[in-house]
N, C-alpha and C positions, 0 to 999 in steps of 0.2 A: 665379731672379727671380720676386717675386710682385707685381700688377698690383692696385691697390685703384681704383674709380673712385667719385666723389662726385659727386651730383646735390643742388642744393642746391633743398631744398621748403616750400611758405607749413606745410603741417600734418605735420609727421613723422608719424600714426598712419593718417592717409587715403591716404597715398603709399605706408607698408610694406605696406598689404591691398591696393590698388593691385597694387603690384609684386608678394605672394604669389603672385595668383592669375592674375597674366599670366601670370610666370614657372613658376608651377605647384610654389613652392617656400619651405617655412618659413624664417625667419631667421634666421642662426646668431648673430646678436646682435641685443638690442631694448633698447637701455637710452636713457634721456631724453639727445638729444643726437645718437644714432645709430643707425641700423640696417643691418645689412650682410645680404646674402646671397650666399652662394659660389657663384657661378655655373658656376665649373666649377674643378678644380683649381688653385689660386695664383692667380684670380682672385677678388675680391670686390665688387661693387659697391655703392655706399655710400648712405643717403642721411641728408643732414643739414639742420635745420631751417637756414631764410635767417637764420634771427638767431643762433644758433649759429655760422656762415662771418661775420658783422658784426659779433660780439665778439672773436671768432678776429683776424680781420684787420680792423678799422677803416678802413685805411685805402685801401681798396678800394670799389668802384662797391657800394651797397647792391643785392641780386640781386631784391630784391620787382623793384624799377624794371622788369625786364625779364619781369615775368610775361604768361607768355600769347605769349612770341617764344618761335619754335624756339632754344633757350640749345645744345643739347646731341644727340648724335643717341649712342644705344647701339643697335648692329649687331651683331645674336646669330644665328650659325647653329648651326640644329636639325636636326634631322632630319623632323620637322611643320611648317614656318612656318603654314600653314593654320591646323592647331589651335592653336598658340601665339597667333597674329595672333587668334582668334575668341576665346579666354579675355582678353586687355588688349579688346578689345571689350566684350566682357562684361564686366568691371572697371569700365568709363566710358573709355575711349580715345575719340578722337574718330577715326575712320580718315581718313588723306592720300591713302595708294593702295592698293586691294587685291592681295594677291598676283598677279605675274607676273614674264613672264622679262625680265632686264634686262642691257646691253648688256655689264658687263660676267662674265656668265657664271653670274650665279647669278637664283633664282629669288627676289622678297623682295616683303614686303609690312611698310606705313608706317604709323603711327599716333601719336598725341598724347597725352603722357600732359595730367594736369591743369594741373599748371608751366611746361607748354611743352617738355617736352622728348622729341624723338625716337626713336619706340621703332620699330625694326627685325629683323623676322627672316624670315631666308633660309636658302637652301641652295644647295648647285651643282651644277649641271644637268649 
């Protein structure tokens, strides 16, 4: 089984360098419409312009509407969350929580991409 996830975004090119240089990782695809990066084997996660998903599917909630709420949370463990968590900083994350230990068993720290949506990386303790 292969896992694709899609974040839907106001600007598909400020989102893919965004996510590059969180993730610390080129795109395996960039075409107008799409961009994925494999995040780790049979994973991919996606991101697609908000009007792209409103031509797609019409008849669904337009996702501008909710810019700027937490839409989505992506929880990625690393073997760094530190440095991971300080590169989407440095990209423009807005940070929620810094790294620490949390209850249930791994180490994680929290942050905002531009969209609203939650970016996550931990490990376990």
């Amino acid at each position: 089984m292969n896992m694709n996830l899609i974040l839907y975004v106001q600007d598909q090119a400020l989102s893919r360098d965004f996510y590059a240089m969180a993730l610390g990782l080129a795109p395996r695809v960039d075409v107008p419409g799409m961009t994925e990066f494999e995040i780790c084997p049979g994973c991919v996660l996606g991101l697609m312009p908000e009007a792209g998903i409103k031509r797609l599917l019409p008849s669904l909630p337009d996702p501008a509407g909710a810019r700027g709420l937490p839409r989505a949370e992506v929880y990625l463990t690393v073997p760094d969350p530190a440095a991971c968590h300080a590169r989407a900083l440095a990209a423009g994350a807005r940070e929620l929580s810094p790294l620490a230990a949390r209850g249930w068993g791994h180490e994680a720290a929290y942050s905002l991409d531009r969209d609203g949506h939650v970016l996550a990386f931990a490990r376990v303790l």
